[in-house]
C-alpha positions as CSV (number, residue, x, y, z in Angstrom):
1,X,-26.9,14.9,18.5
2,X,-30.2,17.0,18.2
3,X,-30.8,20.1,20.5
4,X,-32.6,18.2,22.9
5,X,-29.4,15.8,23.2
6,X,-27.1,18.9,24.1
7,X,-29.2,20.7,26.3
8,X,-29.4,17.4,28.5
9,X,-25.5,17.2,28.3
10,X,-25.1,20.5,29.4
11,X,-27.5,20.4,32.0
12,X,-25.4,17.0,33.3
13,X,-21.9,19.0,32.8
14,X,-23.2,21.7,35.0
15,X,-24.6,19.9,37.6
16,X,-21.1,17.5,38.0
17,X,-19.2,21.2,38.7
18,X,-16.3,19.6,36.9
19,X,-13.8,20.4,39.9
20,X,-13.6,24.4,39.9
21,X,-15.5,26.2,42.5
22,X,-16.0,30.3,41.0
23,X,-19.9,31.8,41.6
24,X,-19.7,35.7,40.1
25,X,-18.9,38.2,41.9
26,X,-22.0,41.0,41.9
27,X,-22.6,42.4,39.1
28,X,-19.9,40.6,36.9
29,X,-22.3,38.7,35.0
30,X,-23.0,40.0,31.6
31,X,-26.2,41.3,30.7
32,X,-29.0,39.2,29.2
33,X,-27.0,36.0,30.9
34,X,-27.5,33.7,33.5
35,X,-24.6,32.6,35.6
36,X,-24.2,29.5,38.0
37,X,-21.5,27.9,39.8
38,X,-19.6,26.9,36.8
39,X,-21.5,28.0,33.5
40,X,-23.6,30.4,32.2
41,X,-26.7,30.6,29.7
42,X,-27.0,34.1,27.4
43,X,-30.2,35.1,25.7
44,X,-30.5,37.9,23.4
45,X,-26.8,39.6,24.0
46,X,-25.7,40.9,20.4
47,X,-21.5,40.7,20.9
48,X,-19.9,38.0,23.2
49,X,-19.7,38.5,26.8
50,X,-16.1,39.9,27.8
51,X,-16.6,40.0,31.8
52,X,-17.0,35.7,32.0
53,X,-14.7,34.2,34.8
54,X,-11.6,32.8,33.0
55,X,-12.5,29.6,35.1
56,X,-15.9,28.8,33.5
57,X,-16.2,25.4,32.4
58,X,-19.3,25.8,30.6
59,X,-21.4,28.2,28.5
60,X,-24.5,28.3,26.2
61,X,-25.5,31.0,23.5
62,X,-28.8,31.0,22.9
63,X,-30.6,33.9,20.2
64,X,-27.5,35.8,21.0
65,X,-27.7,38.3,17.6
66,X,-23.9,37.6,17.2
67,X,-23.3,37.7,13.2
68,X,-19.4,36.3,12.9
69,X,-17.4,33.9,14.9
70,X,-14.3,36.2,14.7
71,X,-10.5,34.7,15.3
72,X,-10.0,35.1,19.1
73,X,-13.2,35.1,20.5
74,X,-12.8,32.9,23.5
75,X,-9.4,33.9,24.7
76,X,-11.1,35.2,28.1
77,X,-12.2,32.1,28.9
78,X,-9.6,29.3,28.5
79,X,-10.8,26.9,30.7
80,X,-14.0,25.9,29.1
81,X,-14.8,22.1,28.0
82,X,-18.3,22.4,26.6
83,X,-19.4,25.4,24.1
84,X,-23.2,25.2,23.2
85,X,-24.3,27.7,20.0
86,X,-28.1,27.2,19.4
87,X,-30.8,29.5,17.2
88,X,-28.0,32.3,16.4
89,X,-28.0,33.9,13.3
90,X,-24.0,34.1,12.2
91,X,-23.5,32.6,8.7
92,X,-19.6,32.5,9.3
93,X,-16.6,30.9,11.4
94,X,-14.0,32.4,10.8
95,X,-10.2,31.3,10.9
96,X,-8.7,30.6,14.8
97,X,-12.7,31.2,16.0
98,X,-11.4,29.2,18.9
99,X,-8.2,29.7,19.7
100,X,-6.8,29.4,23.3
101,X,-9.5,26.6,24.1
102,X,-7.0,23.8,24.5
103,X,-9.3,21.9,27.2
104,X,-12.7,22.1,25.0
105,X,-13.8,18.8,24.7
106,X,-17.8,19.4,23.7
107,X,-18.5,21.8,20.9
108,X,-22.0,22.1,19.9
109,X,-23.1,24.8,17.1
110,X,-26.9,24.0,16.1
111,X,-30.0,25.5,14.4
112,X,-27.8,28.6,13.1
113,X,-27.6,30.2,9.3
114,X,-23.7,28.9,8.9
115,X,-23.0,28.7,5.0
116,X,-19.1,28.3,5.3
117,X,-16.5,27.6,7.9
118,X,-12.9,28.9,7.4
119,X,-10.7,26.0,7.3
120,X,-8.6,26.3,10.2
121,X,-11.7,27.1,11.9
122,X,-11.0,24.7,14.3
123,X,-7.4,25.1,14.7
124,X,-6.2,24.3,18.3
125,X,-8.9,22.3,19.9
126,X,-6.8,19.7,20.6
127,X,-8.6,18.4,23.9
128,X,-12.1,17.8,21.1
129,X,-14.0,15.2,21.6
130,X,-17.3,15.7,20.6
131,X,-18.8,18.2,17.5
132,X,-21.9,18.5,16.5
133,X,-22.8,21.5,13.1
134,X,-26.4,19.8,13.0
135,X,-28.9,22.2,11.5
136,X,-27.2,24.5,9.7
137,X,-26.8,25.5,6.0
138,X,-23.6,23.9,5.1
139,X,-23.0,22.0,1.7
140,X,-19.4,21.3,1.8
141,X,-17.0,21.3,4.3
142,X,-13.0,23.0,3.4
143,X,-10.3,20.2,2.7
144,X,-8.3,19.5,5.9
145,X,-10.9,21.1,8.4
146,X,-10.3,18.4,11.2
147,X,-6.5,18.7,10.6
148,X,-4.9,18.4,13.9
149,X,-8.0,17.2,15.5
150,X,-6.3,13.5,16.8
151,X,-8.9,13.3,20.2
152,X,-12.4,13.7,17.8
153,X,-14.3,10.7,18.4
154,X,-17.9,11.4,17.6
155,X,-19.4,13.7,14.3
156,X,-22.6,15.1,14.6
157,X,-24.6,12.6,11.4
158,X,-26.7,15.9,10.9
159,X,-23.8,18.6,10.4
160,X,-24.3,18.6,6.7
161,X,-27.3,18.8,4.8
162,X,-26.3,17.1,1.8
163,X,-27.2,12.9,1.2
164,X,-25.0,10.8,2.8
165,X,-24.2,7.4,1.8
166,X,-21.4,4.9,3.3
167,X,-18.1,5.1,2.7
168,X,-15.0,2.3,3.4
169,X,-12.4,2.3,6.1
170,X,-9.7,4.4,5.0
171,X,-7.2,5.1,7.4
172,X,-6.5,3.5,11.4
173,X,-4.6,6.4,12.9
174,X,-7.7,9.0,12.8
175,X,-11.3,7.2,13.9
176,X,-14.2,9.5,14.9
177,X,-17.8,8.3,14.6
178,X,-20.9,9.6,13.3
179,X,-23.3,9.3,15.9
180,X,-26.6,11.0,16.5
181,X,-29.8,9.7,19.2
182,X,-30.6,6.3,17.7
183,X,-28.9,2.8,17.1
184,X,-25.7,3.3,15.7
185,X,-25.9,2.6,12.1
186,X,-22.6,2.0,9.2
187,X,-20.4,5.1,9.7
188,X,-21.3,7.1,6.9
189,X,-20.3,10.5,5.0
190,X,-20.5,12.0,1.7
191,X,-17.1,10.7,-0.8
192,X,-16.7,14.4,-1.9
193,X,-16.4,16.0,1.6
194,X,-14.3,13.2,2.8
195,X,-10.7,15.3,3.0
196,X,-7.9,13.7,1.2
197,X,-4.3,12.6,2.5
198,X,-2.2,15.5,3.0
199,X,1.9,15.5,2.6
200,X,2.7,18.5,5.1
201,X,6.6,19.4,5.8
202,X,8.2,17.7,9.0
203,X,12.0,17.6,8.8
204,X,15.0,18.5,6.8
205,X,18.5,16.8,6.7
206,X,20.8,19.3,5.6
207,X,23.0,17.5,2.6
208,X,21.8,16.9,-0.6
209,X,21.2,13.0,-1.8
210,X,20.5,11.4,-4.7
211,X,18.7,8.4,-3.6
212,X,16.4,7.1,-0.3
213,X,15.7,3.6,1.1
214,X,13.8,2.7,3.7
215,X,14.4,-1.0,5.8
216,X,13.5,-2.6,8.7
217,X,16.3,-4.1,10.8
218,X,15.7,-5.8,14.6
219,X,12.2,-4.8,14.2
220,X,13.2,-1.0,14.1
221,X,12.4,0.9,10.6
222,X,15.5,2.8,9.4
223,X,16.4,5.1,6.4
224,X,19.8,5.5,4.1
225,X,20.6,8.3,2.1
226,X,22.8,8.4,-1.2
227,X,24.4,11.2,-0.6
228,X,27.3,12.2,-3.2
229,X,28.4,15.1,-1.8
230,X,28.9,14.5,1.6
231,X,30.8,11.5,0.6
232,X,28.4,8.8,2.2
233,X,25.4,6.7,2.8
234,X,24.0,8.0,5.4
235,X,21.3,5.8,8.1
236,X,19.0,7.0,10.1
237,X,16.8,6.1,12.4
238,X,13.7,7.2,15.0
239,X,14.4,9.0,18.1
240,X,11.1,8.0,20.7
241,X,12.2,10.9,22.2
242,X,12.5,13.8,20.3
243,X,10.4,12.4,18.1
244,X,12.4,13.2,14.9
245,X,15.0,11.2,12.9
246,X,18.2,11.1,13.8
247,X,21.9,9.7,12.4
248,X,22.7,6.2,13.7
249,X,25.5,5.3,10.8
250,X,27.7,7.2,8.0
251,X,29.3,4.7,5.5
252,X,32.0,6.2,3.7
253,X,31.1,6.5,0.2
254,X,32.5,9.3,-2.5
255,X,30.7,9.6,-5.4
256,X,27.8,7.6,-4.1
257,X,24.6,7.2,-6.6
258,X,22.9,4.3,-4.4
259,X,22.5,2.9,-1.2
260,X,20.7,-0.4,-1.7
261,X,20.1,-2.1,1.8
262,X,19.5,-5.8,2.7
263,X,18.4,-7.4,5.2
264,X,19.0,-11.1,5.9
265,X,18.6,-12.4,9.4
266,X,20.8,-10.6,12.0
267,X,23.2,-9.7,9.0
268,X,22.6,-6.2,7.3
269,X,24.3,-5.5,4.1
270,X,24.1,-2.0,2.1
271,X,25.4,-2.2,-1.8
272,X,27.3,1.5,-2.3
273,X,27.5,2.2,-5.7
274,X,29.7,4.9,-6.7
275,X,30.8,6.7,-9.6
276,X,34.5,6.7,-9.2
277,X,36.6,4.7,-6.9
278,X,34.5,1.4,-7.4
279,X,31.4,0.1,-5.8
280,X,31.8,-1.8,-2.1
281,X,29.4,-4.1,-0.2
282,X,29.2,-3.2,3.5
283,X,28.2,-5.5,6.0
284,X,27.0,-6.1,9.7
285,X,26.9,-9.7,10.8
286,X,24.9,-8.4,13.7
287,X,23.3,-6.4,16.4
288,X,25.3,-4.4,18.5
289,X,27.9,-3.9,15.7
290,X,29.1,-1.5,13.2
291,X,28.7,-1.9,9.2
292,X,31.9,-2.2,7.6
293,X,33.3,-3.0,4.2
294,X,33.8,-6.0,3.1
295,X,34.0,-6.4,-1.0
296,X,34.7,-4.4,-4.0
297,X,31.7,-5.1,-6.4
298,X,32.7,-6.0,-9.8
299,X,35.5,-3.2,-10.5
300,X,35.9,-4.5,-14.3
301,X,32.2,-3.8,-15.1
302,X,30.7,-1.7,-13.5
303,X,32.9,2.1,-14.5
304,X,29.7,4.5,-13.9
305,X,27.1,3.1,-11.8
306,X,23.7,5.5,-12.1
307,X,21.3,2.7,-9.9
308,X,20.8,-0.2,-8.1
309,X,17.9,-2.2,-7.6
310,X,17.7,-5.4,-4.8
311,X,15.7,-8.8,-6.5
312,X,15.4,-12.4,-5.5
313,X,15.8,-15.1,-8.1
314,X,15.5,-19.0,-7.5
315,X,15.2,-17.9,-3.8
316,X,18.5,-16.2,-3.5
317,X,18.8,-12.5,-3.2
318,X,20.9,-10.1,-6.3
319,X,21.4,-6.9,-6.7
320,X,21.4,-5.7,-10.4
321,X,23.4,-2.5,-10.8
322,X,22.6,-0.1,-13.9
323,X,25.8,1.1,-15.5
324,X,25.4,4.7,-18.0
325,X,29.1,3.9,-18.9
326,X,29.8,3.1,-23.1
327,X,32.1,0.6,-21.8
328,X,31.0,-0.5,-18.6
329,X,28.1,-3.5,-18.3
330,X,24.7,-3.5,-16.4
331,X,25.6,-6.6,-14.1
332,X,23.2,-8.6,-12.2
333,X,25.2,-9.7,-8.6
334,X,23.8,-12.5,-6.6
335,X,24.7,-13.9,-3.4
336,X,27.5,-16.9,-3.2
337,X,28.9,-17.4,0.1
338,X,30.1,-14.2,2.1
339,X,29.6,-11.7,-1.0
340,X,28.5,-11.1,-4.1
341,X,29.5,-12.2,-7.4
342,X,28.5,-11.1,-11.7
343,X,26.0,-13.4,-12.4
344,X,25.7,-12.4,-15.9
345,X,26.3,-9.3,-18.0
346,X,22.6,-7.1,-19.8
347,X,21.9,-5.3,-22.0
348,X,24.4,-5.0,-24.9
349,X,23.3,-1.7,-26.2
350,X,25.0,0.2,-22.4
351,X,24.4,3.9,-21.1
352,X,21.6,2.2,-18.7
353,X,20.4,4.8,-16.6
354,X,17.9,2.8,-14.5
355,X,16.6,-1.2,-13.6
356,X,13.1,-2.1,-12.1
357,X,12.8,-5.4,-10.8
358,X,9.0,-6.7,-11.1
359,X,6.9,-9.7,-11.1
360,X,5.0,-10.4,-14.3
361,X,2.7,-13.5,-14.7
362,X,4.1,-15.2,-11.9
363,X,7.9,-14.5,-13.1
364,X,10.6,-12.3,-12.6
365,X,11.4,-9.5,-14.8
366,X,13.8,-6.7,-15.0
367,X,13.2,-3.4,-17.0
368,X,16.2,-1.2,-18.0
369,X,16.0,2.1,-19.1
370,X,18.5,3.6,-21.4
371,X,19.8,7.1,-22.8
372,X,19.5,5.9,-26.1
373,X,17.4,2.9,-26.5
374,X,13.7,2.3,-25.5
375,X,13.2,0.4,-22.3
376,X,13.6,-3.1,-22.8
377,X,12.0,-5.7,-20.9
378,X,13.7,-8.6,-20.0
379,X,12.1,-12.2,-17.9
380,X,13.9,-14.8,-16.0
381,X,14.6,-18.3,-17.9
382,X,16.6,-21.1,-17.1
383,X,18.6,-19.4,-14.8
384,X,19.4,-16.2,-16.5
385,X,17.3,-13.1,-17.8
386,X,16.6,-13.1,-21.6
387,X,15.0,-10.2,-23.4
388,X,11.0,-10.4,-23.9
389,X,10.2,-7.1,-25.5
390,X,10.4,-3.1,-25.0
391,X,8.2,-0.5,-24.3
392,X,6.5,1.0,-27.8
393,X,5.6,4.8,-27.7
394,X,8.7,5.3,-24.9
395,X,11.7,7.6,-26.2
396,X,13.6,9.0,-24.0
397,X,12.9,7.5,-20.7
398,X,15.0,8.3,-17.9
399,X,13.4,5.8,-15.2
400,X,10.9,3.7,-14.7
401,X,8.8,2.5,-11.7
402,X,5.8,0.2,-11.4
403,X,3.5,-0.2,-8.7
404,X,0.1,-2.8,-8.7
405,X,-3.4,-2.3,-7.7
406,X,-6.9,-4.3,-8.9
407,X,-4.8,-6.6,-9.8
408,X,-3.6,-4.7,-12.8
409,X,0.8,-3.9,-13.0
410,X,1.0,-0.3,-14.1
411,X,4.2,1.5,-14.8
412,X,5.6,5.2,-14.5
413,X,8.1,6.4,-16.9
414,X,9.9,9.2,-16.1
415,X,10.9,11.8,-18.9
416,X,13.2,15.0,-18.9
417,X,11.5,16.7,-21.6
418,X,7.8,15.8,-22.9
419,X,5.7,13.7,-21.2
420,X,5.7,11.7,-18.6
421,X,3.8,8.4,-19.0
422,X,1.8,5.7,-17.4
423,X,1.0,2.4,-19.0
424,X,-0.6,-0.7,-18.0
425,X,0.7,-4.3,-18.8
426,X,-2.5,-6.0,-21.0
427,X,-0.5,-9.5,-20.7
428,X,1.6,-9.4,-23.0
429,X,3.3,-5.8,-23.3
430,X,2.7,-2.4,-21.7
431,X,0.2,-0.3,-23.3
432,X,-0.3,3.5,-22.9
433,X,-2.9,4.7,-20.7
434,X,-2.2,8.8,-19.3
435,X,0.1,11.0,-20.2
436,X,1.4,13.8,-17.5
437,X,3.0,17.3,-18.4
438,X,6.8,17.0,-17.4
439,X,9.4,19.5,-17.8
440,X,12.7,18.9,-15.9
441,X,11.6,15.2,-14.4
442,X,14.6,12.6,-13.5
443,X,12.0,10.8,-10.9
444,X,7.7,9.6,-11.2
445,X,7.8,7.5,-8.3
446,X,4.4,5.4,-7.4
447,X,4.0,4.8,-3.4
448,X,1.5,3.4,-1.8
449,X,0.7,4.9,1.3
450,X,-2.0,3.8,4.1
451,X,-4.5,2.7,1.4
452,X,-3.4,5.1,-0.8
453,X,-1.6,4.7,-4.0
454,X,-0.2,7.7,-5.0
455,X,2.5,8.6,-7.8
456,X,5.1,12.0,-7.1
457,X,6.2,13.5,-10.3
458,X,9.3,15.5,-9.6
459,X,10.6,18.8,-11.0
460,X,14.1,20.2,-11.3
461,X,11.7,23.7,-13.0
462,X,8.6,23.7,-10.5
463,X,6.9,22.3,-7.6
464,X,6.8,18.2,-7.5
465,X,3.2,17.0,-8.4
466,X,1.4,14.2,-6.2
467,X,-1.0,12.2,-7.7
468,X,-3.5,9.8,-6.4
469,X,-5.0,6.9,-8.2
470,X,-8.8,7.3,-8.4
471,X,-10.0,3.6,-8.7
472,X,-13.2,4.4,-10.1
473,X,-11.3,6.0,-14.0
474,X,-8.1,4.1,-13.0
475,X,-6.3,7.3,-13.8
476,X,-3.7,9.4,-11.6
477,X,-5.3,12.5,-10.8
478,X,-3.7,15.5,-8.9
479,X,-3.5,16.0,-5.5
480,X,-1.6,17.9,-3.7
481,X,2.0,20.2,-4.5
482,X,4.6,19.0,-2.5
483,X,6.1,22.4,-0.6
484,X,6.9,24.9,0.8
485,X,9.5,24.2,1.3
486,X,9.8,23.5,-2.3
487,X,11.7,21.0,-3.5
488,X,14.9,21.7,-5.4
489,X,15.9,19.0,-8.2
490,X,14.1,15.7,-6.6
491,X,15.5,12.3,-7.4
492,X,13.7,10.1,-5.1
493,X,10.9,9.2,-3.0
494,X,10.5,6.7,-0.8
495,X,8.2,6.1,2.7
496,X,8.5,4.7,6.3
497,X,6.2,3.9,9.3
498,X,7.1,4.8,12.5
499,X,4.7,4.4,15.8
500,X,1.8,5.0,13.4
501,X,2.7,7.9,11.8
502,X,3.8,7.7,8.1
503,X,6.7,9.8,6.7
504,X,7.9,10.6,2.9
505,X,11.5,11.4,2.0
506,X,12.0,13.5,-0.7
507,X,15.9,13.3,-1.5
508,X,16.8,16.4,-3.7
509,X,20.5,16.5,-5.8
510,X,20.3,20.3,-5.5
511,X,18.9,21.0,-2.1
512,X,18.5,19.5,1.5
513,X,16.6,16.2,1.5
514,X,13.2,17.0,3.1
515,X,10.5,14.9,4.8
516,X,6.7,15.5,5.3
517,X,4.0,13.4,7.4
518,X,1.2,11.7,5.7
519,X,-2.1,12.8,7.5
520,X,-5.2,10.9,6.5
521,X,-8.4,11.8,8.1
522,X,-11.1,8.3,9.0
523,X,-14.0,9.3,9.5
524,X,-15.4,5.6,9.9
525,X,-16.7,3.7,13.5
């Protein structure tokens, strides 16, 4: 919106008197200012008024002299919805500039010498609706500027004096438009001052976990927690009213290393596989009712469970269940009748430390990962899973995890020591394609989140990394460091959608299990 634009909006605020009656009282108006009913125009003052009524609704600074937009400025004056900064000669906003101005809804600053903003510049003007930086000297804008900003709906197209070209819809939960005094054209903005998805720190649940699943069940999303030391798997779910999770269900579970849920119909089964005592199936036939156990899972195979991973095959669901035991079995479980039975024995050479089901050329597949042994790919054939080929260039992989996008399967192998790796499957095996500094790593899980795929490289040694697949190079590139708090020994990620705000889980073995929002700024019609 151009100067003209403003200065007709202001003049339309003014004269509506927006419901508070105050004229100044004799004298109270500041020098070189003109005061009305509900606003006031300065001219050629050199610091901010501090004698304004704190009812005024509107105000204009015109040639004031002011240099900085210090933290605090506008405390005195709480109340205002439209701010209007025109022909001034500050260069800087600093951090909290308007703080206390809860109910500003218009915030014009135009045809100044601004060169930077601080980026929580804008921090608190949660009643925004309108901003407009047109005219100025800025070049870039800070990452996470319009943090916070939910009500924004309409961008000044002039605030930045850089080319703009178009840019895709990226996110539905954060829409303001670029607008300015002509037909409304594509929404457009700059790629490189587009700010990126942010993990910030929500929640903590107190007990350490080793893994995190997240399900939907009667149309509500829920969350369960492997958690060893507490002795259980642990459900949770959204509370509409506090607006945090909460504990619907504790399964009692020592030892626990998974909690793999399913979901068929009404019935809700959750695989608990546990280090010692033996791994049970818990189910609940239906709404209203409480899980329970109902099956011991394979005692005679399965001695040291270390993960479990949920596949369909031939249209039936089966859990395949990793076993790191020199004389237990890797067993694939599939449903017959009320539970679920061995279906066939893997992977001769043992110590399996992790399975990833995936589809490949139309086709099942399972990956195992082994202490010893490369991972070894295996594909479903005649009713049973029969070894295609490993991994080449993979020693000592801990876990794998895939993930697809451009129609290309890429995979993330997790290493303790060395490198971490990411490879792409070319058809007929994977092939190498980035390599990623880990020290300390048991976890490199790929999410995709909104329209973002990212990858989260855990640390037992520093913070976890988050990566975010830049289509363009079709490389993970860095993003973001997942803390403070920071997190202590991570062994899984995984992500929910509640009322259209996303969450992560970050379940730690050392450390409380923590949980961040995603925030992902749209700045498309």
């Amino acid at each position: 919106m151009g100067g003209a634009g403003v200065v007709l909006l202001l003049l339309l605020l003014a004269g509506a008197g927006a419901g508070v009656a105050w004229r100044p009282p004799k004298g109270k108006c500041p020098p070189s200012c003109s005061c009305s009913k509900d606003s006031a125009l300065c001219e050629g003052s050199p610091d901010l008024p501090e004698s304004f009524s704190p009812t005024l609704l509107s105000l204009s600074l015109v040639r004031t002299g002011i240099t900085q937009l210090k933290a605090g400025s506008f405390l005195r004056v709480p109340t205002l919805h439209l701010l209007l900064f025109t022909s001034n000669s500050f260069s800087v906003i600093e951090d909290d500039a308007f703080a206390g101005l809860s109910h500003l809804q218009y915030l014009f600053i135009e045809d100044n010498d601004i060169g930077s903003i601080s980026k929580n510049a804008l921090r608190g003007l949660r009643s925004l609706t309108h901003l407009s930086l047109a005219s100025n000297n800025l070049e870039t804008l800070p990452r996470f500027l319009f943090r916070g900003l939910e009500t924004l709906t309409h961008v000044s197209k002039d605030s930045l004096s850089v080319p703009l070209r178009c840019t895709p819809l990226i996110s539905e939960m954060w829409k303001p438009r670029l607008s300015d005094e002509g037909p409304r054209g594509p929404p457009c903005l700059p790629d490189s001052l587009l700010p990126p998805p942010e993990l910030s720190w929500f929640q903590t649940v107190g007990e350490a976990a080793l893994g995190v699943e997240s399900f939907s069940y009667q149309g509500e999303p829920h969350m369960v927690l492997a958690q060893p030391f507490a002795g259980r798997c642990l459900v949770l779910t959204w509370d509409y009213s506090l607006q945090r999770f909460r504990p619907e269900e504790e399964l009692s579970a020592p030892s626990v290393v998974s909690c793999k849920p399913l979901v068929l119909g009404p019935s809700l089964f959750v695989l608990a596989a546990r280090l010692w005592g033996g791994s049970q199936l818990w189910a609940r036939p239906g709404p209203g009712l409480r899980l329970a156990p109902t099956q011991a899972l394979a005692p005679r195979r399965l001695l040291r469970p270390n993960d479990a991973e949920l596949l369909w095959l031939d249209g039936q669901p089966c859990f395949v269940v990793a076993d790191a035991s020199k004389a237990g079995s890797t067993t694939l479980l599939c449903r017959d009748g009320p539970g679920f039975y061995p279906r066939q024995s893997l992977h001769a050479w043992h110590r399996d430390t992790d399975a990833e089901a995936l589809e490949l050329d139309g086709r099942p597949h399972l990956l195992l990962a082994s202490a010893s042994q490369r991972p070894v790919l295996f594909h479903w054939l005649g009713g049973r899973f029969e070894r295609r080929t490993d991994i080449p260039e993979a020693e000592d992989v801990y876990a794998t995890r895939h993930f697809q996008a451009g129609g290309d399967v890429f995979l993330c192998l997790t290493r303790y020591i060395g490198d971490s790796m990411v490879m792409r499957w070319d058809g007929s095996m994977f092939r190498l394609l980035q390599r990623l500094p880990s020290r300390g790593a048991h976890v490199f899980q790929p999410l995709l989140i909104a329209r973002d795929q990212l990858a989260i490289l855990g640390s037992d040694f520093a913070f976890s990394q988050v990566l975010r697949l830049e289509p363009d190079k079709g490389l993970l590139e860095p993003l973001q460091e997942l803390g403070p708090p920071a997190l202590v020994a991570p062994r899984a990620f995984a992500h929910i959608t509640v009322a259209g705000r996303r969450f992560l889980f970050a379940a730690c073995f050392k450390g409380p299990t923590q949980i961040y929002q995603h925030h992902e700024l749209d700045l498309s019609a």
